[in-house]
VOMARNU-798135 format. One record per atom (N, C-alpha, C): atom name; x, y, z. Coordinates in steps of 0.05 Angstrom, whole numbers, plus 5000, padded with zeros to 4 digits. Example, Ala and Ser with C-alpha at 12.3 -4.5 7.8 and 13.67 -1.06 7.14 Angstrom:
node atom N xx 5264 yy 4886 zz 5156
node atom CA xx 5246 yy 4910 zz 5156
node atom C xx 5264 yy 4934 zz 5156
node atom N xx 5257 yy 4955 zz 5142
node atom CA xx 5273 yy 4979 zz 5143
node atom C xx 5258 yy 5001 zz 5157
//
This chain:
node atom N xx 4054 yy 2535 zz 5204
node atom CA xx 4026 yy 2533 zz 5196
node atom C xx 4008 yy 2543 zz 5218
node atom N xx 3986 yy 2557 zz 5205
node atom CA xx 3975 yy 2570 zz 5232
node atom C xx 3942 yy 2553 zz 5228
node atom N xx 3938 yy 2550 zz 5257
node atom CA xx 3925 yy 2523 zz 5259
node atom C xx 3895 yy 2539 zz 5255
node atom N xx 3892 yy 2565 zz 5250
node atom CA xx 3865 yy 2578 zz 5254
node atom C xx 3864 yy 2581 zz 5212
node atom N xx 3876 yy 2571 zz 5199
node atom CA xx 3877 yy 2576 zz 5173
node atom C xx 3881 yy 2548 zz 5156
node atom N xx 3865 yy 2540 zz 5136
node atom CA xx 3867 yy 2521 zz 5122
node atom C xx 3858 yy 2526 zz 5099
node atom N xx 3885 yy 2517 zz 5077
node atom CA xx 3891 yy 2523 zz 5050
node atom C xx 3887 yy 2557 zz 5051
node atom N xx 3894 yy 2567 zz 5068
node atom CA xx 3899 yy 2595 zz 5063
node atom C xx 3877 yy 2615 zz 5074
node atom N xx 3862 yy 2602 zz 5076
node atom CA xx 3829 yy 2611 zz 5085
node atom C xx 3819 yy 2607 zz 5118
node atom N xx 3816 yy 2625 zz 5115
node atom CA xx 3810 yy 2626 zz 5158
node atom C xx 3776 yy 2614 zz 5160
node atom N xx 3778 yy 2611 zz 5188
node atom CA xx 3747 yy 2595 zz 5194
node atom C xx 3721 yy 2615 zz 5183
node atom N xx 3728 yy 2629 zz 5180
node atom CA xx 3701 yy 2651 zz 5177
node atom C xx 3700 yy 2658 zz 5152
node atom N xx 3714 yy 2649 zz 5128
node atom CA xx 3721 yy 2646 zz 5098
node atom C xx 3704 yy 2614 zz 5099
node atom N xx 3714 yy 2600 zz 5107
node atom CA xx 3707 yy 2566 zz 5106
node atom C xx 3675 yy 2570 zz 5116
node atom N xx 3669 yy 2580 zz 5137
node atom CA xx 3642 yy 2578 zz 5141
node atom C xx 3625 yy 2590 zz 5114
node atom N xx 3639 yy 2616 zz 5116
node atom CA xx 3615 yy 2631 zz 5088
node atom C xx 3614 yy 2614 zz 5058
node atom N xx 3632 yy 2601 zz 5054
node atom CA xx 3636 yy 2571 zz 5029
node atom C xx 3618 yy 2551 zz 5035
node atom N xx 3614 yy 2549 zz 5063
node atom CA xx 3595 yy 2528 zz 5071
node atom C xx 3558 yy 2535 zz 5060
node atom N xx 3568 yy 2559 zz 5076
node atom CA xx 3531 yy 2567 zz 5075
node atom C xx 3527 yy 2576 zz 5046
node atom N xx 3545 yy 2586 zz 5035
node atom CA xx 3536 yy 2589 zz 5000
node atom C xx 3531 yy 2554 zz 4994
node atom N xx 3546 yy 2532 zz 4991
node atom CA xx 3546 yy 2511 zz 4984
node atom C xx 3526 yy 2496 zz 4993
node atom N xx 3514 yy 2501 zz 5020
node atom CA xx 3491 yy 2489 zz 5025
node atom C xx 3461 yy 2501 zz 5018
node atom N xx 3468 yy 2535 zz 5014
node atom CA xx 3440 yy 2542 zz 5004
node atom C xx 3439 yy 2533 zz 4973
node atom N xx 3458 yy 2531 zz 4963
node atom CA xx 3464 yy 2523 zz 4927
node atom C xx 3451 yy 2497 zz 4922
node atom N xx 3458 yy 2477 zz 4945
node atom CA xx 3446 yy 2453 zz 4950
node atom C xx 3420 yy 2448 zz 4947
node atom N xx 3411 yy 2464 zz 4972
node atom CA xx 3388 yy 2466 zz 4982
node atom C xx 3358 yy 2479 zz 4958
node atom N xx 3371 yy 2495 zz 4943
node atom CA xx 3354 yy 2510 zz 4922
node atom C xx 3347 yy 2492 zz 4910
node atom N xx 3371 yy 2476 zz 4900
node atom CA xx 3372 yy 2456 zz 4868
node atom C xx 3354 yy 2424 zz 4888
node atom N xx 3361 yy 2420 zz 4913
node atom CA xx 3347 yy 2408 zz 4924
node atom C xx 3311 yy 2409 zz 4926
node atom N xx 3303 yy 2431 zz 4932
node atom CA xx 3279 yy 2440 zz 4927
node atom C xx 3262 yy 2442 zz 4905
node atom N xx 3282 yy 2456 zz 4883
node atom CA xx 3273 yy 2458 zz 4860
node atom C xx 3270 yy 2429 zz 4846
node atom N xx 3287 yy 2407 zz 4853
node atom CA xx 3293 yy 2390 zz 4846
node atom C xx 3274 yy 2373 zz 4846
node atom N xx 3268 yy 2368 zz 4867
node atom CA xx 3239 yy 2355 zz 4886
node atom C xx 3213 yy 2372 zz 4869
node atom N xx 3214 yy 2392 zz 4870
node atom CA xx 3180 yy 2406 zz 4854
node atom C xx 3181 yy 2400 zz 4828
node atom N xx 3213 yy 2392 zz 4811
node atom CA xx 3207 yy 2380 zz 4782
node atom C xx 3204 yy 2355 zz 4780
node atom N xx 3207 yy 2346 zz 4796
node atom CA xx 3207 yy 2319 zz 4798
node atom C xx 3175 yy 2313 zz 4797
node atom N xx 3160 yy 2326 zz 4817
node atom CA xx 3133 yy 2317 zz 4817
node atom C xx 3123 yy 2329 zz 4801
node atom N xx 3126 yy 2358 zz 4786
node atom CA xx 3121 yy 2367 zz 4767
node atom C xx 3122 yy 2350 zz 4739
node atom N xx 3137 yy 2343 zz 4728
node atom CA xx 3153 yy 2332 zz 4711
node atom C xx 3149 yy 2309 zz 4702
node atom N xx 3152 yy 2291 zz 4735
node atom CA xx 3153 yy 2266 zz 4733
node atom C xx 3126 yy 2247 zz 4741
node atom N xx 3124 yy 2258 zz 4773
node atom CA xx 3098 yy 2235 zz 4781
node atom C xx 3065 yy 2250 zz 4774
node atom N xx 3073 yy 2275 zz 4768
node atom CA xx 3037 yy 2289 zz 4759
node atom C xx 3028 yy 2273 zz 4738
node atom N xx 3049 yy 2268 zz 4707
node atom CA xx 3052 yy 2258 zz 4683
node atom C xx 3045 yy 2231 zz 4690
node atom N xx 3049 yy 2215 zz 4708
node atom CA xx 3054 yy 2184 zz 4716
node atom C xx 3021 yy 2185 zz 4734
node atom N xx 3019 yy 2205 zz 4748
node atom CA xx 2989 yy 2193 zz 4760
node atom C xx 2967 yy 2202 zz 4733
node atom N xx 2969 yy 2220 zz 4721
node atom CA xx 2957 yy 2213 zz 4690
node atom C xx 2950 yy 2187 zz 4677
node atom N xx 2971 yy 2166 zz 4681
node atom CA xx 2987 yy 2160 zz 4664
node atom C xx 2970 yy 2131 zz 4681
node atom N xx 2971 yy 2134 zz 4700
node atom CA xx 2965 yy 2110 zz 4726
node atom C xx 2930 yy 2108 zz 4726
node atom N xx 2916 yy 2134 zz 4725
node atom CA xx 2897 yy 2132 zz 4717
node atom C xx 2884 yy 2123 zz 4692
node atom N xx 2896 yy 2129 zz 4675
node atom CA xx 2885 yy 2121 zz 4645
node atom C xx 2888 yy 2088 zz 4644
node atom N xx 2903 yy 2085 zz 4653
node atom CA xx 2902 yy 2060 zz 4664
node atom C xx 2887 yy 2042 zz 4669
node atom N xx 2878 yy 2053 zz 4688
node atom CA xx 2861 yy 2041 zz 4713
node atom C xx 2831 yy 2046 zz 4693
node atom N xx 2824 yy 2062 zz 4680
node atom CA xx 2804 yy 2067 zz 4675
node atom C xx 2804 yy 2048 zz 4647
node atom N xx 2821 yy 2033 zz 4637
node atom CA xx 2831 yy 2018 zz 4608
node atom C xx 2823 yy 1989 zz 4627
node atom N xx 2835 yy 1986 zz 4650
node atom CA xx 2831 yy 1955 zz 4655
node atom C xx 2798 yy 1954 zz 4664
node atom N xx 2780 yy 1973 zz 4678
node atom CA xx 2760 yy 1973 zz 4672
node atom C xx 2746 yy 1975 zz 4662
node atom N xx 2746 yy 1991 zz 4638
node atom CA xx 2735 yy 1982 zz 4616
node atom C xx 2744 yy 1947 zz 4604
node atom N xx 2758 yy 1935 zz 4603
node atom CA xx 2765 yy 1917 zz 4590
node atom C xx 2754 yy 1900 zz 4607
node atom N xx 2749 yy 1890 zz 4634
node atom CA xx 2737 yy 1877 zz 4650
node atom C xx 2698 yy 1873 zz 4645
node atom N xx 2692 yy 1905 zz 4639
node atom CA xx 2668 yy 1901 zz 4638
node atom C xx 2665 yy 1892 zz 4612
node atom N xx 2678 yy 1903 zz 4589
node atom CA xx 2678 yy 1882 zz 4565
node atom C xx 2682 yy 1851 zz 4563
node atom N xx 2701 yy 1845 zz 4587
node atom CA xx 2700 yy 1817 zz 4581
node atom C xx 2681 yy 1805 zz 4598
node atom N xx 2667 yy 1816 zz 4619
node atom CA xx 2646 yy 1806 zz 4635
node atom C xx 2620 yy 1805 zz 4606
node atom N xx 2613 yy 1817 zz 4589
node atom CA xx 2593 yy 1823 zz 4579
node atom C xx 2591 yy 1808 zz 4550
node atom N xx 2618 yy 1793 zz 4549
node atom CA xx 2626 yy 1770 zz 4529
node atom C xx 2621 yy 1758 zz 4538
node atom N xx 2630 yy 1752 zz 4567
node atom CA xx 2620 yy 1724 zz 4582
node atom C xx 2596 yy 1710 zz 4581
node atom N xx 2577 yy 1737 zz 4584
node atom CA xx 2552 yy 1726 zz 4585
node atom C xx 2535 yy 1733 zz 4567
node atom N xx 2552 yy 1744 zz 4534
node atom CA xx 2538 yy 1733 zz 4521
node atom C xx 2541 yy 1712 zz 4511
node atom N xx 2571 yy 1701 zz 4514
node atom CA xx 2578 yy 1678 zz 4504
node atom C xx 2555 yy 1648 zz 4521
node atom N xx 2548 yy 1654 zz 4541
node atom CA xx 2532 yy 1651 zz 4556
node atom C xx 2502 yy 1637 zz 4540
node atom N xx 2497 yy 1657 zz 4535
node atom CA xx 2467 yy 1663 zz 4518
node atom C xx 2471 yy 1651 zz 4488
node atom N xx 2490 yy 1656 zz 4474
node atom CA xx 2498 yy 1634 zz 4444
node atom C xx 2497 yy 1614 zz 4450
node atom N xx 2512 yy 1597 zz 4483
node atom CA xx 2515 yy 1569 zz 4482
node atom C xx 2483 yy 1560 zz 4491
node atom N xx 2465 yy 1576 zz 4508
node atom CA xx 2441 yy 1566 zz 4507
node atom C xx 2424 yy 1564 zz 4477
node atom N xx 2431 yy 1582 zz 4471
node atom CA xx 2415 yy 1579 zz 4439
node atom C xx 2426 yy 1556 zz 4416
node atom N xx 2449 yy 1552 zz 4424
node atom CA xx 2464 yy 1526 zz 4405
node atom C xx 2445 yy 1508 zz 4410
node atom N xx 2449 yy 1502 zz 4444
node atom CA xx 2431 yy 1475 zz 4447
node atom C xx 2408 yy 1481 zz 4441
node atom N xx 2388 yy 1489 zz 4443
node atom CA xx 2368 yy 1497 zz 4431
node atom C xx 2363 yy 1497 zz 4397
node atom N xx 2376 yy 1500 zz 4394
node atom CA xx 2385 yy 1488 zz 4350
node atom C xx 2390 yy 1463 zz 4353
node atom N xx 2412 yy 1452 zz 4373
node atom CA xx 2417 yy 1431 zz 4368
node atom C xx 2388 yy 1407 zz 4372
node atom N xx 2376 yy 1415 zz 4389
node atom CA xx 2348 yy 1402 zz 4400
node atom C xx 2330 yy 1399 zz 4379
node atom N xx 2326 yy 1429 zz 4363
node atom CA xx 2313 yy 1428 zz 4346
node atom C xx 2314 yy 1411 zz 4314
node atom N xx 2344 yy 1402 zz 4319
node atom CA xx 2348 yy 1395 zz 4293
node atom C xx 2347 yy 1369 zz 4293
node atom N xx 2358 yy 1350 zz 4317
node atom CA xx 2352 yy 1326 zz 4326
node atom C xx 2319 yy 1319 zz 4319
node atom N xx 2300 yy 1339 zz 4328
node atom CA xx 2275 yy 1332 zz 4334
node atom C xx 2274 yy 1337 zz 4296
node atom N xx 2276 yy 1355 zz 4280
node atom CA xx 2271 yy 1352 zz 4248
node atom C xx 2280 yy 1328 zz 4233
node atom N xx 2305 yy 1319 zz 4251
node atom CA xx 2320 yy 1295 zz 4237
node atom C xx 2308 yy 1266 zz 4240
node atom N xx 2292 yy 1272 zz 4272
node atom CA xx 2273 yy 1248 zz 4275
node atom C xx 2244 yy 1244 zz 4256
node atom N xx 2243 yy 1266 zz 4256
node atom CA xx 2214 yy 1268 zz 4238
node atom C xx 2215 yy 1262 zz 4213
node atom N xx 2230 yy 1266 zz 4197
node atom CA xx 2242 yy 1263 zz 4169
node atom C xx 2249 yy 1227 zz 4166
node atom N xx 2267 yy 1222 zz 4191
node atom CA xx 2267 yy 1195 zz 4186
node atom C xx 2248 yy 1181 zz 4184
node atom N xx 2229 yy 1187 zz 4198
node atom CA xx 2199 yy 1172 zz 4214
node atom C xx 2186 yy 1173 zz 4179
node atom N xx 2183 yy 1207 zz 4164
node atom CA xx 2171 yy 1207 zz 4144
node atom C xx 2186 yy 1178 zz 4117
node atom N xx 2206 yy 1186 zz 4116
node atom CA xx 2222 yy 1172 zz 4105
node atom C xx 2212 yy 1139 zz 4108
node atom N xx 2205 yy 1131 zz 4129
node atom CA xx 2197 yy 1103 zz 4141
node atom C xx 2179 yy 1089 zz 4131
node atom N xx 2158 yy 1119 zz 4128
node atom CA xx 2129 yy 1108 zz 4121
node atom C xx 2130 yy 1118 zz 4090
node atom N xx 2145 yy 1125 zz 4083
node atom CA xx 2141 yy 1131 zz 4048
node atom C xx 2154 yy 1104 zz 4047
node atom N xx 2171 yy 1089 zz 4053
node atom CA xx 2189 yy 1064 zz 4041
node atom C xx 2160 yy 1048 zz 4038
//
């Protein structure tokens, strides 16, 4: 066996297998990586945005429930006040018709 030859192929055969196999690599490596962000994370920061722009909207919607929910419960009591004070008056009338 001759120690400058493996599987039949000399070092300068084995090198040129290498550098084809690593530029083969290297392409699909590259290319790989530009679809990826192509493909994958361009679609996803879309995707991350719409988002972001969904939970703020929904924040300011629920801030703007808050306070109108806010403004109904002042106005309840305010009915409620008012109706106390008709219920007193009615009784009172009621008092003096007996």
């Amino acid at each position: 066996m001759n120690v400058h030859r493996i599987l039949g192929l000399g070092w300068d055969e084995w090198a040129s297998i290498i550098v084809i196999i690593s530029t083969i690599f290297g392409a699909f490596s590259y290319t790989g990586k530009s679809m990826l962000k192509r493909y994958v994370k361009e679609p996803m920061d879309g995707i991350r945005d719409d988002l972001q722009k969904s939970h703020k909207m929904q924040q300011k919607n629920i801030d703007a429930l808050e306070k109108r929910e806010a403004q109904q419960d002042k106005l309840l009591d305010q009915h409620d006040k008012m109706l106390l004070e008709h219920n007193l008056k009615i009784n009172n009338l009621e008092e003096k018709v007996k």
